[in-house]
C-alpha positions in Angstrom: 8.0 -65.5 14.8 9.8 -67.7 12.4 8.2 -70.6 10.2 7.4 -73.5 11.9 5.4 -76.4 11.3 3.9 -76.6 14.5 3.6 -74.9 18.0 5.8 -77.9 19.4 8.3 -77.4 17.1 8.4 -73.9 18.1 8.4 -74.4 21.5 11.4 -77.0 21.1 13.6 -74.4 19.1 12.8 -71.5 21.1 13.5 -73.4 24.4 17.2 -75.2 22.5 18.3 -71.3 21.0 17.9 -70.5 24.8 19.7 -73.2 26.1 22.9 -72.7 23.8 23.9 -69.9 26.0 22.3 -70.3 28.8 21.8 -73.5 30.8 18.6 -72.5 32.6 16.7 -73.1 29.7 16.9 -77.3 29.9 13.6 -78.9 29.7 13.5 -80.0 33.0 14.2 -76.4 34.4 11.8 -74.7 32.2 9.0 -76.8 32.6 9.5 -76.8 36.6 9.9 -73.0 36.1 6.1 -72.9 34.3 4.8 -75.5 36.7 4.3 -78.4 34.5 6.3 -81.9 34.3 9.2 -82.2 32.2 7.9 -85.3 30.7 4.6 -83.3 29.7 6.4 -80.6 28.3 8.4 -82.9 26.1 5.3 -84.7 24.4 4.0 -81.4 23.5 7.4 -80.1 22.1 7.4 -83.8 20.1 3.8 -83.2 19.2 2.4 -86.0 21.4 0.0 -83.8 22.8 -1.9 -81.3 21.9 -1.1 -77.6 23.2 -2.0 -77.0 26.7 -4.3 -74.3 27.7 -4.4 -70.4 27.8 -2.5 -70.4 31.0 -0.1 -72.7 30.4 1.3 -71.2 26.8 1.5 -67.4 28.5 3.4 -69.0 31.0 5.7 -70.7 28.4 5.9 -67.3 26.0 7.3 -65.2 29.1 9.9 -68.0 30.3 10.9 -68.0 26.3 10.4 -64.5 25.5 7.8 -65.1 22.8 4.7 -63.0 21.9 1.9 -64.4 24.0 -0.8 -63.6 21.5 1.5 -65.3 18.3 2.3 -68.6 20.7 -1.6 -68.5 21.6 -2.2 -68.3 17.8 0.5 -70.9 16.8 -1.4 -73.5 18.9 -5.2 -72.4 17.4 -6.3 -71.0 20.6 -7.5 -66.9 21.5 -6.5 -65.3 24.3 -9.6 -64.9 27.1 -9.8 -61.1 26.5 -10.1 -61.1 23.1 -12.6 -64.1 23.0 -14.9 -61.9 24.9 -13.9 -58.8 22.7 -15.2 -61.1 19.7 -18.2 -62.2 21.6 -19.6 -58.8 22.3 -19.6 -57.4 18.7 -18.8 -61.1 17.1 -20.3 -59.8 13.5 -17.8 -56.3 13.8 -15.3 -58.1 14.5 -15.4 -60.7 11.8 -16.2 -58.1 9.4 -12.9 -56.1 10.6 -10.8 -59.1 10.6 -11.9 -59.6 7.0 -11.4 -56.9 5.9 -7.5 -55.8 7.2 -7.1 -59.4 6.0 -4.9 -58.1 3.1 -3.8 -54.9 4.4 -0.2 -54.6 4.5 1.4 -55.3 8.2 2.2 -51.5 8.4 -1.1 -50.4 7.8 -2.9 -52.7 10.3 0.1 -51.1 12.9 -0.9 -47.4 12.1 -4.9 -48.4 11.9 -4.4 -50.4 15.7 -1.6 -47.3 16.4 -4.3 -44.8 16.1 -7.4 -46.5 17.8 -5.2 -47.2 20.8 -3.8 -43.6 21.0 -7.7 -42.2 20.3 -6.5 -40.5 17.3 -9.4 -41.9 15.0 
């Protein structure tokens, strides 16, 4: 996900690079696509309001192709599944979090690579 200030911002870009070659991707068309209003979905890409909820945002990161968890993450929120991950072993998890904190991205990839193939 490239720098961005904020998760409007990134929204706006994302939703413009789209719309260069293909037409489907005004705001009016995207947010009717997503089922919000147009007008809503331009505060939030001018930072008027604050990012919408859960649903909304993995709605938005399939219509633009984006990572759901990053776009959940650029606008401060946790996906449902992994808040309840965190709330069922919340100390494990902090402590893992902490500690890949400065592992380098490829590292983290093997580590998460090898859990969810069950070679650990």
């Amino acid at each position: 996900m490239p720098h961005v200030s904020s998760f409007g911002e990134f929204l706006r870009d994302r939703r413009l690079t789209r719309a260069r070659s293909d037409r489907r991707f005004s705001l009016r068309q995207v947010a009717t696509r997503i089922g919000i209003e147009p007008s809503y979905l331009s505060k939030i890409e001018r930072g008027e309001q604050p990012p919408p909820g859960e649903e909304t945002i993995c709605r938005l990161a399939d219509e633009l192709e984006a990572d759901r968890d990053a776009l959940l993450a650029l606008a401060g929120k946790v996906s449902g599944d992994l808040l309840e991950i965190i709330r069922h072993r919340p100390a494990l998890v902090a402590e893992l979090l902490r500690a890949i904190r400065r592992a380098p991205a490829r590292q983290v990839a093997e580590m998460a690579r090898q859990v969810r193939d069950g070679e650990w």
